[in-house]
C-alpha positions in Angstrom: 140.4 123.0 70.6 139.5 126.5 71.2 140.4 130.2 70.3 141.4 132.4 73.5 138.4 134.1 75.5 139.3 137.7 74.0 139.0 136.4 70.1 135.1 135.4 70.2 133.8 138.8 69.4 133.1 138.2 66.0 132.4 142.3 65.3 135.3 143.2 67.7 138.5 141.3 67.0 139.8 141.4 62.9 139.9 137.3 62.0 142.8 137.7 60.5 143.9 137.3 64.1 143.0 134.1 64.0 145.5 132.2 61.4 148.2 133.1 64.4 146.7 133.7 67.9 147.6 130.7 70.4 144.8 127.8 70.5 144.2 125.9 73.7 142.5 121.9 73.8 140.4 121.8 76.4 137.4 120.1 78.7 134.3 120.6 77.1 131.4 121.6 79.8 129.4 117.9 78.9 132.5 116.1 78.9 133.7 117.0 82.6 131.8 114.8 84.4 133.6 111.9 82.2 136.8 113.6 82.9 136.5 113.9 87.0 134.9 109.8 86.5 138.8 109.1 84.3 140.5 110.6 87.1 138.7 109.4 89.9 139.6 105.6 88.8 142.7 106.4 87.4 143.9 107.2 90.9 143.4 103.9 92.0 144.4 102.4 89.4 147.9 100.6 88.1 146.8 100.1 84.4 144.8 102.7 81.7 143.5 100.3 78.6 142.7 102.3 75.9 139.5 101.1 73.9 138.9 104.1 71.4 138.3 103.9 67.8 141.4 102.6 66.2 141.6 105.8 63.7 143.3 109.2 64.0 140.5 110.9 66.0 140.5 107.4 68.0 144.0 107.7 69.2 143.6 111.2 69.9 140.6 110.8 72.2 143.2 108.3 74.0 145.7 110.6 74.1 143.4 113.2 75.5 141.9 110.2 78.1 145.6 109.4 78.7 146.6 113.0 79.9 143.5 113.1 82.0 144.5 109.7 83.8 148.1 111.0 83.9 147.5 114.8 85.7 145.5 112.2 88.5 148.2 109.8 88.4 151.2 110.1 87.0 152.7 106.3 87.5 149.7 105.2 85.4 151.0 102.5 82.6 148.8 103.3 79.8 148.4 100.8 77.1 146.5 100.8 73.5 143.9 97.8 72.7 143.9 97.5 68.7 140.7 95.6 67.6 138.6 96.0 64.2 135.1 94.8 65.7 133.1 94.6 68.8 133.0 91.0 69.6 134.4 88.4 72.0 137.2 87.2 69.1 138.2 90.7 69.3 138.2 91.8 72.6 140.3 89.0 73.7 142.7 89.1 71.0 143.4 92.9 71.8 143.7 91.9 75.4 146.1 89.4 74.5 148.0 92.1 72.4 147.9 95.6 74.3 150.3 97.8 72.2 151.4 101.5 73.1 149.7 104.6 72.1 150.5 106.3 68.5 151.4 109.6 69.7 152.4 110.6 65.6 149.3 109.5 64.8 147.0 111.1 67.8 149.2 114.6 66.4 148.0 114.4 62.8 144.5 114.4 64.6 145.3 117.7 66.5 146.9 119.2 63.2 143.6 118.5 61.7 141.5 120.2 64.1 143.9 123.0 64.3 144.3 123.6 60.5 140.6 123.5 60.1 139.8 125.8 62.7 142.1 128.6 62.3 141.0 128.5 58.1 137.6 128.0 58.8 137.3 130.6 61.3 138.8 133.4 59.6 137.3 133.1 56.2 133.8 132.1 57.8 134.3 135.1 60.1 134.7 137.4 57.1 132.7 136.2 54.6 129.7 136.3 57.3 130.3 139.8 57.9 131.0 140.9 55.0 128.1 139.5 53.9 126.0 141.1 56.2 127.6 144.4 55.6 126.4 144.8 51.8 123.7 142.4 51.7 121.6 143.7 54.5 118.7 141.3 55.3 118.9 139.3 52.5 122.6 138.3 53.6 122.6 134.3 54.8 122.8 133.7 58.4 126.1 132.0 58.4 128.5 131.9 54.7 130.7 129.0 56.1 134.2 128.5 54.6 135.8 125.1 55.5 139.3 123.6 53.4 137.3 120.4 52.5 134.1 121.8 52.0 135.0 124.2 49.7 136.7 122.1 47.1 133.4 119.5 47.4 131.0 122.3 46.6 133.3 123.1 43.6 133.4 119.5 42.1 129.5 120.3 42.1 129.1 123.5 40.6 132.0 122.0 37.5 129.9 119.3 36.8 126.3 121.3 36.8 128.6 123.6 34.7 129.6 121.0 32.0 126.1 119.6 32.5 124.3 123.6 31.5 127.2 124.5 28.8 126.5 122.1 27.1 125.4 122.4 23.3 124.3 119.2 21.6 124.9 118.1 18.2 123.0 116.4 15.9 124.7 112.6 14.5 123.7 110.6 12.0 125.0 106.8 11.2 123.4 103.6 9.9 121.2 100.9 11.4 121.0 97.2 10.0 118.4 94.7 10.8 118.9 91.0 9.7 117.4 87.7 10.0 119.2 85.1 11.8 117.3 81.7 12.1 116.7 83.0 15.8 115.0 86.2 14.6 115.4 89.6 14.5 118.7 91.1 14.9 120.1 94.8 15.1 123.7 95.2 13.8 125.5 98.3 14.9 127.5 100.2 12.5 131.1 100.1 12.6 132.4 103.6 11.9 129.7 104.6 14.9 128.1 107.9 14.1 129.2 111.0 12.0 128.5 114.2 12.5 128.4 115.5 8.3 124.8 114.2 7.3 126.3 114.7 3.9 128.9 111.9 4.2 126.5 109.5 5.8 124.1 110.2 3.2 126.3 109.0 0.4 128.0 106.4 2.6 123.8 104.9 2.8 123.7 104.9 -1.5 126.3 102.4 -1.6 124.3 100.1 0.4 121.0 100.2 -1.3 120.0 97.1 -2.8 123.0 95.4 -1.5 122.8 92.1 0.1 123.9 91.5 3.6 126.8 89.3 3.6 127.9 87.1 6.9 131.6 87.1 6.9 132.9 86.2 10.4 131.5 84.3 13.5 133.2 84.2 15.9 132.9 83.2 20.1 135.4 83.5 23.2 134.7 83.4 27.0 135.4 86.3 29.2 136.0 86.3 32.8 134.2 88.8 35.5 136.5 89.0 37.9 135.4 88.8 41.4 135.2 92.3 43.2 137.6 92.9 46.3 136.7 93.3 49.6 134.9 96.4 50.9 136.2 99.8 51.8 134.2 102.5 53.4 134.2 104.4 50.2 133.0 101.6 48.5 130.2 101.0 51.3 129.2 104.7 50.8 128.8 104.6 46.9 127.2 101.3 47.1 124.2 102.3 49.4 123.9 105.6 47.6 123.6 104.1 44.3 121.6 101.0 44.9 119.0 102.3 47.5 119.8 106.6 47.5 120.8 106.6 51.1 123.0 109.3 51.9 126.4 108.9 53.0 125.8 110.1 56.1 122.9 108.3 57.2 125.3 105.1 55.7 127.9 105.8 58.5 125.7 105.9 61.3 124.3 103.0 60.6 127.0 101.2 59.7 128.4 102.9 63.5 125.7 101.3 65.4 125.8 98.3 63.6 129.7 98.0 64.3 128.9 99.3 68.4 126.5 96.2 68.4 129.1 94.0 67.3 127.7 93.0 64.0 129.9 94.6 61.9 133.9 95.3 61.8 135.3 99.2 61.7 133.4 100.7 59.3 136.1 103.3 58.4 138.6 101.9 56.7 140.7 102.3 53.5 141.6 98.7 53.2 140.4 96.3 50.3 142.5 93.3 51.0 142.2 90.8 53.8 145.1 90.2 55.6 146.8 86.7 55.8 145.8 86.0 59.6 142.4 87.4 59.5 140.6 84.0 59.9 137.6 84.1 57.5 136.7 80.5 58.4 135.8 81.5 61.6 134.0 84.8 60.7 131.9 82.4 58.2 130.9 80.4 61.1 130.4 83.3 63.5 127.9 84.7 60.9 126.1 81.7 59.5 123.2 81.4 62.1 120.7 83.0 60.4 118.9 80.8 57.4 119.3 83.5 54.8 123.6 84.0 55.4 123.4 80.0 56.3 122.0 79.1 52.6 124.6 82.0 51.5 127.8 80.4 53.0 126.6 76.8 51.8 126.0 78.1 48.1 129.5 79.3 48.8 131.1 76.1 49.4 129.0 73.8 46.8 130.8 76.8 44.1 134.0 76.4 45.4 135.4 78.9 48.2 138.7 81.0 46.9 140.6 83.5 48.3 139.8 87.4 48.5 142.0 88.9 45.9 145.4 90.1 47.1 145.4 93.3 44.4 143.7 95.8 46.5 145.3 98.3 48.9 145.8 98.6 52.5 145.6 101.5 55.7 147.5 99.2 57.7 145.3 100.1 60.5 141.9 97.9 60.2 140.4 94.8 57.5 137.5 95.9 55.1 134.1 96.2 55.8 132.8 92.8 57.0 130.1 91.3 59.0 131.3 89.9 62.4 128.0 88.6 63.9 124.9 86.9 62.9 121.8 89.7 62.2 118.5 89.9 62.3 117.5 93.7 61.7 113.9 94.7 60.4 113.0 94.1 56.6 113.7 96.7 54.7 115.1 98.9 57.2 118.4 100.8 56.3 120.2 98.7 58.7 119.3 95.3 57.1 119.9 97.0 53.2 123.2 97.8 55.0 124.2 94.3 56.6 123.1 92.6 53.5 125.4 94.2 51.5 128.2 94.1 53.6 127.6 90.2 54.1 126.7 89.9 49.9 130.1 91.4 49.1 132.1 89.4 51.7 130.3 86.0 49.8 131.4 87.6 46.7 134.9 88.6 47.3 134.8 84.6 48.0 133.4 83.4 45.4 134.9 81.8 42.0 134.9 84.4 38.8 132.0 84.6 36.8 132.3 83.0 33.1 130.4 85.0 30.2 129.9 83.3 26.7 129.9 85.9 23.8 129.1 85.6 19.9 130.4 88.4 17.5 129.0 88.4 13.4 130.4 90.7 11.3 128.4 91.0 7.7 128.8 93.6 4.9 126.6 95.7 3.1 128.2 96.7 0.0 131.4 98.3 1.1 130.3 99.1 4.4 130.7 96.5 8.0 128.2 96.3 10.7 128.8 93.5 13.8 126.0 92.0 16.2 127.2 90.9 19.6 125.5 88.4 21.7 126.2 87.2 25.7 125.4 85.1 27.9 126.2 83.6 31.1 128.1 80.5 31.5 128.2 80.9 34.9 127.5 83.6 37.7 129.9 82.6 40.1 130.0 85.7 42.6 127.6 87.2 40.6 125.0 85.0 42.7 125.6 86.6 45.9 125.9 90.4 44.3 122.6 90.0 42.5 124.4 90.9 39.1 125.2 89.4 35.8 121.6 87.8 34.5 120.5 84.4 34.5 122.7 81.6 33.2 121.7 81.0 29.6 123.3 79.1 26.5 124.2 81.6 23.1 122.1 81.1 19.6 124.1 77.4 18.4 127.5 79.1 15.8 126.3 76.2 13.6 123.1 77.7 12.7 124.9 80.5 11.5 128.6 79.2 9.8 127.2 77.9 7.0 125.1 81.5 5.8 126.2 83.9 3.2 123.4 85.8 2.3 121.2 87.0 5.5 118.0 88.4 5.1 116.7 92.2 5.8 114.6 94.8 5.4 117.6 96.9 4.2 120.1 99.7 5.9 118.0 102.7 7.5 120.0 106.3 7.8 119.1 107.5 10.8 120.0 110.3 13.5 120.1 111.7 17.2 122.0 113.8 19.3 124.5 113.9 21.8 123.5 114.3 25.4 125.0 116.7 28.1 127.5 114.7 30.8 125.3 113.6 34.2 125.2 115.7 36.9 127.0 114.3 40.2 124.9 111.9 42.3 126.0 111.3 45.9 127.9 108.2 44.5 129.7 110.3 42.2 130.6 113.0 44.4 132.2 110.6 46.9 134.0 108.5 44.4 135.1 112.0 42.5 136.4 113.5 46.4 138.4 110.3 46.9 139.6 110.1 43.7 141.0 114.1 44.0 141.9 113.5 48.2 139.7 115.5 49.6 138.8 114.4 52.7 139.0 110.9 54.0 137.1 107.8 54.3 135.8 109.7 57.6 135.0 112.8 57.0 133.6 112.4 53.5 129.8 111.7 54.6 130.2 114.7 56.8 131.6 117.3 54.3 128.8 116.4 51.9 126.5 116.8 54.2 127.6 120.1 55.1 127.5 122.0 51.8 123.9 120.5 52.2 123.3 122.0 55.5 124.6 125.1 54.6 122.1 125.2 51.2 125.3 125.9 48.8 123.8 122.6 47.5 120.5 120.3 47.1 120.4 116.4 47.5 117.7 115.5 45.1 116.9 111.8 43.6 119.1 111.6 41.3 122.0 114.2 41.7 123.3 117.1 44.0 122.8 120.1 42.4 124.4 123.7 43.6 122.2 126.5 44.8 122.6 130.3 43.8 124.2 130.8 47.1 126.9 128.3 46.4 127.6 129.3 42.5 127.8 133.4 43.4 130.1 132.0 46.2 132.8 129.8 44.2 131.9 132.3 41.2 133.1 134.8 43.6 136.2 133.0 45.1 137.4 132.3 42.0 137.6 136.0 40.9 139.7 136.8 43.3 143.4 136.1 42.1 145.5 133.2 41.8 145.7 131.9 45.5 142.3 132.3 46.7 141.3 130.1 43.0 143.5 127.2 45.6 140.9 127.6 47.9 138.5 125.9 45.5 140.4 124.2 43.8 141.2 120.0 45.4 145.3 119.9 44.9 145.4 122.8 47.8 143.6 120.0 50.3 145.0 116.8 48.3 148.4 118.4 49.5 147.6 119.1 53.0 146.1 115.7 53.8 149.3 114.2 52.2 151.0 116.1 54.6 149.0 115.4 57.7 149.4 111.1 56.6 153.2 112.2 56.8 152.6 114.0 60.3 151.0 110.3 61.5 153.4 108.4 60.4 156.7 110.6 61.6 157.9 111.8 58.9 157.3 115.7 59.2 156.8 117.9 62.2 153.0 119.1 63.4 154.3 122.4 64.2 155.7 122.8 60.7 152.7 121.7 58.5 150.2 123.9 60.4 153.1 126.9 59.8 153.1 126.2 56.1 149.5 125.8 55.7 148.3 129.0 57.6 151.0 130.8 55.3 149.5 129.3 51.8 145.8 130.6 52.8 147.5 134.0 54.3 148.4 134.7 51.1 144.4 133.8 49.1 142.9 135.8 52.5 144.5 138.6 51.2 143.4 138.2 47.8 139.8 137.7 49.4 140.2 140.4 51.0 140.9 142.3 47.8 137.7 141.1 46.1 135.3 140.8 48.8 132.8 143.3 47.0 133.2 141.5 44.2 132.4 138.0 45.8 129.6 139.4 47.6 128.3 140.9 44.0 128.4 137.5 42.2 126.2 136.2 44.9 123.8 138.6 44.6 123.9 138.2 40.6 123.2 134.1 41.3 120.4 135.1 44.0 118.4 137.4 42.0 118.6 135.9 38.8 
């Protein structure tokens, strides 16, 4: 998709032009040689499968494959495959099942693309200029403005805000230590920690010299409910957390991985495994390998159940799950990858875990502390997940029922303070865009990635911090007046992706949504407009402080 010839002077033509000028799809100069190859057979031919990704950008590259086929031949019957993996199961099923093209879905795609690039253009276009026009040299090459990436960089710079506001404050409560006939225990104090030193202090004298009294023991069993199935959001967080691979890297991976036929569609929203999806036969497909072989027998000596049924789905592809037997380098991203995958689809399997727990409460003069204890009675699909500690048995109740008097070295007054909120790791960012709808399970990786690339943030070990670029930026934007505040803000983008689901599934018009949306930013540009000095200021302010 593509502005006319006359709008790509960037110093010649205003970019306001852009939110309303016609925009034209069109052949790309690497892409023609596959387009005179789709038309060359598709003149000879009677039938056009389609084979594309079964997503929205999917069914729009078949659209746009279908048009090409149909300008050669326009008596073509095209048909759609549907498939969720690259194997023979697959292939043969979708064969069996051709289906027709979504041509509602394919059009949320173009609205998409459109939406994006008129918005993106124009503020980009400006900001870069203006930009250059007060900043001089020191100006960034490119000050990008994209309607996802802007709200991600803005969940950043809130929680590095919360994270450098804040003021700590000193606490003070009690500690306990008692002897059980196991040893040393810590009790916890029940009213938790105060924050008057003067009311803790007297609340300490009436427990001095007091004896600690047991008065309750009790013990239950909990259930750890097994996790569902895996979403792409859910792959993402998982491999960000557990081994700090970035989202990105996670989805090409997990692409060539799926291309190679070992695992299903790695984009999906789904958590829930369908009723016909045969997971017998995946079991079987995957089980040729000795480590996944000992996995799936462990599996059936616990006692094989059903995924759970309380999870959510696109209605377009399964979750995440391995579709071919794997062996990948040790260590390698792609193996870390596969073995998750295949760990949670053992899990989501697997019986519920049982944990044992022990509660004492005792009393120290007028005051209560408690001491919990747990342990594992038994993993369950804690054993494929690695999670959950070894299976042990809890202190015996008995030793304890028949104490009154337990004893200690006394109650100690102590203190601390309270510690600012975490900044966002990669994990968090992705769960926090979900959670807010910006974005979706496909573009995520990418818009992350972006605020990167364009340094209005840094990916370090253990969070993603902004950059002075990035806070003079939002700063900026969100000087500007009510509407351009939207741009930063996720319910703007939450909105339009709403809108873009209803586009794909019928239920409003392409033409109107784009309308609407270029009006809503029309009316921030011309706050931006407004305040571009001022933007421009606050990002020298955050530069040369």
């Amino acid at each position: 998709m593509q502005f006319p010839q006359g709008t790509k002077d960037w110093n010649g033509v205003d970019p306001a032009v852009l939110f309303t000028c016609p925009v034209t799809k069109h052949i790309t100069k690497d892409a023609a040689k596959i387009a005179r190859q789709i038309e060359k057979e598709a003149r000879r031919a009677d039938h056009l499968v389609l084979w594309t990704d079964c997503d929205r950008e999917g069914e729009n590259i078949g659209a746009e494959i279908a048009d090409t086929a149909g300008r050669a031949n326009p008596r073509i019957d095209v048909h759609r495959a549907r498939f969720n993996a690259v194997t023979g199961y697959d292939v043969t099923r979708a064969l069996d099942n051709l289906d027709k093209l979504d041509t509602a879905l394919a059009a949320a795609a173009d609205v998409r693309s459109e939406l994006d690039l008129r918005i993106g253009a124009a503020f980009t276009r400006h900001l870069t200029l203006s930009a250059r026009r007060h900043m001089g040299m020191s100006a960034p090459k490119l000050l990008s403005y994209g309607p996802c990436q802007i709200p991600t960089l803005g969940l950043v710079i809130e929680a590095a805000d919360r994270h450098d506001t804040f003021i700590p404050q000193s606490f003070w409560y009690l500690k306990l230590f008692a002897t059980l006939p196991w040893g040393k225990v810590p009790f916890t104090w029940t009213r938790g920690r105060l924050f008057d030193q003067r009311a803790v202090e007297i609340l300490h004298a009436r427990t001095v010299d007091r004896p600690v009294l047991l008065e309750r023991v009790e013990e239950a069993e909990s259930k750890v409910v097994r996790p569902r199935p895996m979403d792409t959001i859910g792959l993402q967080t998982s491999m960000a957390r557990r081994y700090r691979v970035p989202a990105s890297t996670t989805m090409k991976v997990a692409e060539s991985l799926y291309q190679r036929g070992l695992l299903s569609y790695p984009r999906t929203e789904t958590t829930i495994f369908a009723q016909t999806i045969d997971l017998d036969r995946i079991l079987s497909d995957i089980s040729s390998t000795p480590e996944v072989a000992r996995m799936a027998a462990r599996l059936r000596e616990l006692g094989r159940v059903s995924p759970r049924n309380d999870g959510r789905s696109d209605g377009a592809h399964p979750p995440i799950h391995p579709t071919g037997p794997a062996t990948l380098p040790g260590g390698s991203v792609e193996q870390k990858l596969y073995d998750l995958v295949t760990r949670r689809f053992m899990a989501c399997q697997a019986p519920d875990g049982v944990d044992s727990t022990m509660r004492l409460s005792a009393t120290v003069g007028p005051e209560r502390f408690h001491a919990s204890f747990r342990s594992v009675k038994s993993k369950g699909w804690r054993e494929f997940e690695g999670s959950g500690g070894n299976e042990r048995g809890l202190p015996e109740a008995s030793q304890v029922r028949g104490l009154r008097e337990l004893p200690s070295t006394g109650v100690k007054l102590e203190s601390g303070q309270t510690e600012p909120p975490p900044l966002l790791d990669e994990a968090g960012l992705i769960r926090a865009m979900n959670d807010r709808g910006i974005g979706t399970d496909a573009t995520t990786a990418e818009h992350v990635n972006t605020i990167i690339s364009r340094n209005y943030a840094t990916r370090e070990t253990s969070a993603i911090k902004p950059t002075p670029l990035g806070r003079g930026l939002i700063s900026g934007l969100l000087g500007c007046g009510a509407s351009a505040q939207a741009l930063v803000k996720p319910t703007g983008r939450a909105l339009t992706e709403m809108r873009m689901r209803r586009v794909a599934g019928g239920l409003e018009r392409p033409g109107d949504v784009v309308r609407q949306t270029v009006d809503v930013h029309t009316a921030a540009w011309r706050e931006v407009l407004g305040g571009t000095r001022a933007i421009v200021a606050r990002m020298q302010e955050q530069m040369n402080a």
